[in-house]
N, C-alpha and C positions, 0 to 999 in steps of 0.2 A: 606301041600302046603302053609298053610297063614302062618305059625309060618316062611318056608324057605324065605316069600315074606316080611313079617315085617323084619327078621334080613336083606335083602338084600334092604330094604328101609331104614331104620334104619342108614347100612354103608357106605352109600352115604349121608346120612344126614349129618353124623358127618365127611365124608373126606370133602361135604362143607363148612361146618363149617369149619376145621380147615384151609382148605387153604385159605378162607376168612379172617379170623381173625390172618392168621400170612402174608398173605399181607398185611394189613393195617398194621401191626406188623412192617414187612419189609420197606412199605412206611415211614412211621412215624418217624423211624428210620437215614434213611436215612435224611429225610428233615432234623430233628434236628439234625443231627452229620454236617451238609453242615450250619446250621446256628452258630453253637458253632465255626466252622473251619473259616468262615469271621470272629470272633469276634477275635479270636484268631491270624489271620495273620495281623487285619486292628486295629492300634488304634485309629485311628479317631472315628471308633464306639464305644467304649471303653471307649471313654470320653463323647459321646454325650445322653442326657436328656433320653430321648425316648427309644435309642436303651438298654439303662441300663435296661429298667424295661421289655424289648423284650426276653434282656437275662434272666431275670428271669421264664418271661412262659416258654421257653423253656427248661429251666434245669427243671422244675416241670411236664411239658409234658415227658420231656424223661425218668423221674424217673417214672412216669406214663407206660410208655411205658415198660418198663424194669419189670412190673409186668406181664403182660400181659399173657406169657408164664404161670405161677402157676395159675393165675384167669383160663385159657382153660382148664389146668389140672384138676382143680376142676369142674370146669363146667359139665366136658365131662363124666368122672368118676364118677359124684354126688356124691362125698365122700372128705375129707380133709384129707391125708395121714402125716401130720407133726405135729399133736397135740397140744396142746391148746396154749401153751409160742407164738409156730410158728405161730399160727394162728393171738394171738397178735399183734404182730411183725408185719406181712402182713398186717393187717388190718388199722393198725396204718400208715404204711407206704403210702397205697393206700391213705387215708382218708388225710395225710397230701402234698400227690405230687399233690391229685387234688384240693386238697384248695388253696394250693400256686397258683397252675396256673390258678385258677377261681380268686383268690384276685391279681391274676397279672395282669390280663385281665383289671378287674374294675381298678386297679393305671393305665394300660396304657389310657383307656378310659378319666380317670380325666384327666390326663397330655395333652392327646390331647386336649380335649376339652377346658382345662388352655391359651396352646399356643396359640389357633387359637381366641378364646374368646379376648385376655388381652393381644394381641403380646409385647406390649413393657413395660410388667412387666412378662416374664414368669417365669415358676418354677425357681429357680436356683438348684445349683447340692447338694449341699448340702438336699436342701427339698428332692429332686429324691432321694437318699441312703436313707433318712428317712423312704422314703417310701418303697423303698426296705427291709429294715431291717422289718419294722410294717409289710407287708406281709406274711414273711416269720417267725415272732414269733407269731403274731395272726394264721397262719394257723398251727402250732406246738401247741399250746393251746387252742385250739378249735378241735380239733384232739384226743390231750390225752385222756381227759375222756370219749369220745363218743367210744372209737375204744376198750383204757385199758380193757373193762369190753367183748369184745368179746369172742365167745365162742364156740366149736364145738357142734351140735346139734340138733336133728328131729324138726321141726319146727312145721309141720302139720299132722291129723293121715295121711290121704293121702298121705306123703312122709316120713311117721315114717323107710323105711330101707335106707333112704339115711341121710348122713350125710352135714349139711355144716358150715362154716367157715361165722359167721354171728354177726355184731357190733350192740351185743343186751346187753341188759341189764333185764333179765329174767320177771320182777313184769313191767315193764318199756316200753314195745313194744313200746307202742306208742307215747309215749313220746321221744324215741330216734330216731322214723320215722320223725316226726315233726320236731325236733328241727333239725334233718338232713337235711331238706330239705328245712327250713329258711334261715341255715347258709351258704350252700354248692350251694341254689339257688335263694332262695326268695329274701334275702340283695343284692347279686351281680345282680341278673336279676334288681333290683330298681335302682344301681349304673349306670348300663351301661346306661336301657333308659333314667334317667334321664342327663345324658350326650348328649343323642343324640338330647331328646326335646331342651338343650341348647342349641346345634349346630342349630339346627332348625331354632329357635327364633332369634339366631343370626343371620343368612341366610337371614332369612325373613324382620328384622327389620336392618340390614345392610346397609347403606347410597351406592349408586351406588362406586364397586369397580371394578378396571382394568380388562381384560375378565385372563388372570392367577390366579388372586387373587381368584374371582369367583369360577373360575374352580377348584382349590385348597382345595377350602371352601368348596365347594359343593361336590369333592371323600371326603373328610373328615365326612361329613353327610352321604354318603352314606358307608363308609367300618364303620364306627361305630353301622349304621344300621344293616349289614351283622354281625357283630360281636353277636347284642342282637339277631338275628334270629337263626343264626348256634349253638350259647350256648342252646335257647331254645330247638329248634330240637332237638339238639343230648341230655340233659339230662332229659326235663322235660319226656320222655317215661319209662324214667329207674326209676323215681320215684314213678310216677303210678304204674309200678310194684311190687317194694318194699312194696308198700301200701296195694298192693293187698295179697300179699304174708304174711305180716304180720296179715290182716284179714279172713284171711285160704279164701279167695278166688280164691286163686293160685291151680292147681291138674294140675297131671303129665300126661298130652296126649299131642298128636300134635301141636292145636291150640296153645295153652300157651309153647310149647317149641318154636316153631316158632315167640314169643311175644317175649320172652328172648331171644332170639336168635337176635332177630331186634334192641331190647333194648341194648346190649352189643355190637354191632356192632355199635349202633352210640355212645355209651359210649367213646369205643375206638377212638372213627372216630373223633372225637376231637382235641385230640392232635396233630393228623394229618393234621388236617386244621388250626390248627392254625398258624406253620410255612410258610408255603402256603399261607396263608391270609394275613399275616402281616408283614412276609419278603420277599417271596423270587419272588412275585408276585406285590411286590412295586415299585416305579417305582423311586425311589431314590436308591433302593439300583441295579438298573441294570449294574452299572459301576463297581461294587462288585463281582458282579456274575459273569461278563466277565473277570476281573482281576482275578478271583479266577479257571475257566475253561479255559482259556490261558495264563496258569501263565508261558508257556514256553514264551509269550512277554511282560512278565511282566518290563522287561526297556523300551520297546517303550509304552505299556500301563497304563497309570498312573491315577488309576479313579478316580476323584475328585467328590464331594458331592456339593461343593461352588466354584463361581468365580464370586468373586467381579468385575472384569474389565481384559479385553484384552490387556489393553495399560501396557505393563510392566514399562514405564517410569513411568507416573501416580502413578502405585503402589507402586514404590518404593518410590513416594515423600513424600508417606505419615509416618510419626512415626511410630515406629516398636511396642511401647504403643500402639500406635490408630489405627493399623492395627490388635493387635489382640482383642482388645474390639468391633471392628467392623466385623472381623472374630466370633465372638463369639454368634456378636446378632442375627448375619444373619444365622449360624448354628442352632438356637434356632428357628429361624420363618423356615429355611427348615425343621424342626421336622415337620409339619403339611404335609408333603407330603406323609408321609408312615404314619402307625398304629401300 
């Protein structure tokens, strides 16, 4: 009777499991393929500061996301069925989609903070690709050698018949947990709040500004906050795990599945918030959304980002030069409206 009552506890654990984590699977999914499809139909965003380095988390979220399926496999199975090259490969891959989109988060952090700090010196485009390019070859090289030396493996005698797919380095545990957990959280969690205490200080010590500008300033201080809180939540759990696991203090019962189980659920639950947080719940990009969900009135609908003036006479008088230098500056100080 107990052994019929564990396996029929057991298979309700894991059908939660899985349709937990191939929801967030599903959501995740969705958000970033709805923010790839603005980018792709609008080039206004395409050109602008901000939303370049937006596109980046996202492509690093959804390559993130696109693992997910083989991480449950493994999980569920306590075993790595593709052998050691594959194991590589996976590891490497995971290790460099979430670097990217953790060193993507911190350049959107800088850049806002840049805008809203310095309006009328802000990044130019040129800096922004820089920093695109530096993201995504720092997170490729800081990646390789941590993830290369992975390896399929019993970790602990207590889980000596399971096998897993783990970016160790054998003499080295702990020294690949640390440096893991500097690269992947300690640098980027210093990058963001120290953005935010900027924003702050600048808030604070800011000479009386119009009640918009304020307003402006201050979601700016607040979605950059949500940003250092929801990174912390959802990874610093899964580190402590890690830690624990590599100091044999991890054993296979309930509690500690139920740990892992919490851990990987806000792993995942990441990527998934981050589209959500920084697009599609921004309040500059709501003319986007609406052109993008009634695209059947797409010629009566025409959703602008900027408008310099109502008076079409006016606008016309001015030079077609000094219309878009001054189209440009004012696209560059709307960047502080989203994240």
């Amino acid at each position: 009777h107990s052994y019929m009552t564990k396996n029929s506890s057991t298979s309700l654990h894991l059908k939660s499991w899985n349709f937990t984590h191939f929801l967030i699977l599903g959501i995740g999914l969705c958000a970033n393929l709805l923010v790839f499809s603005l980018f792709a139909k609008y080039n206004t965003l395409r050109k602008n500061r901000l939303d370049i380095l937006l596109f980046s988390m996202a492509l690093a979220d959804f390559l993130t996301l696109l693992l997910i399926p083989l991480t449950l496999h493994s999980a569920l199975s306590h075993s790595w069925p593709l052998g050691n090259i594959s194991c590589k490969v996976y590891q490497f891959l995971l290790a460099f989609s979430l670097a990217a989109s953790t060193y993507s988060l911190c350049a959107v952090s800088m850049t806002r903070a840049m805008i809203i700090t310095n309006p009328y010196q802000p990044p130019t485009m040129d800096l922004v690709i820089l920093m695109f390019v530096l993201v995504w070859a720092l997170s490729f090289f800081i990646s390789l050698p941590l993830r290369m030396f992975a390896t399929e493996e019993s970790i602990t005698p207590s889980l000596a018949n399971f096998t897993f797919c783990l970016p160790t380095i054998h003499e080295h545990h702990y020294q690949v947990v640390l440096s893991q957990f500097v690269l992947y959280y300690f640098v980027p969690m210093l990058v963001i709040a120290f953005n935010y205490v900027r924003l702050a200080l600048f808030l604070h010590k800011s000479p009386v500004m119009s009640v918009s500008s304020a307003r402006n300033t201050r979601r700016a201080s607040v979605m950059v906050f949500l940003a250092a809180a929801t990174f912390s939540v959802c990874w610093l759990p899964g580190y402590v795990l890690e830690l624990c696991v590599y100091l044999g203090l991890y054993h296979h019962g309930p509690a500690w599945e139920m740990f892992y189980f919490i851990c990987t659920m806000l792993q995942y639950l990441h990527p998934c918030v981050n589209p959500v947080l920084y697009v599609l719940l921004s309040k500059r990009y709501r003319h986007w959304r609406a052109a993008w969900l009634f695209s059947c009135n797409r010629n009566r609908v025409q959703p602008q980002v900027i408008s310099i003036t109502t008076d079409k006479q006016s606008r016309g008088s001015l030079p077609q030069c000094h219309q878009g230098k001054i189209l440009d500056i004012y696209s560059t100080a709307q960047d502080s409206r989203s994240i």
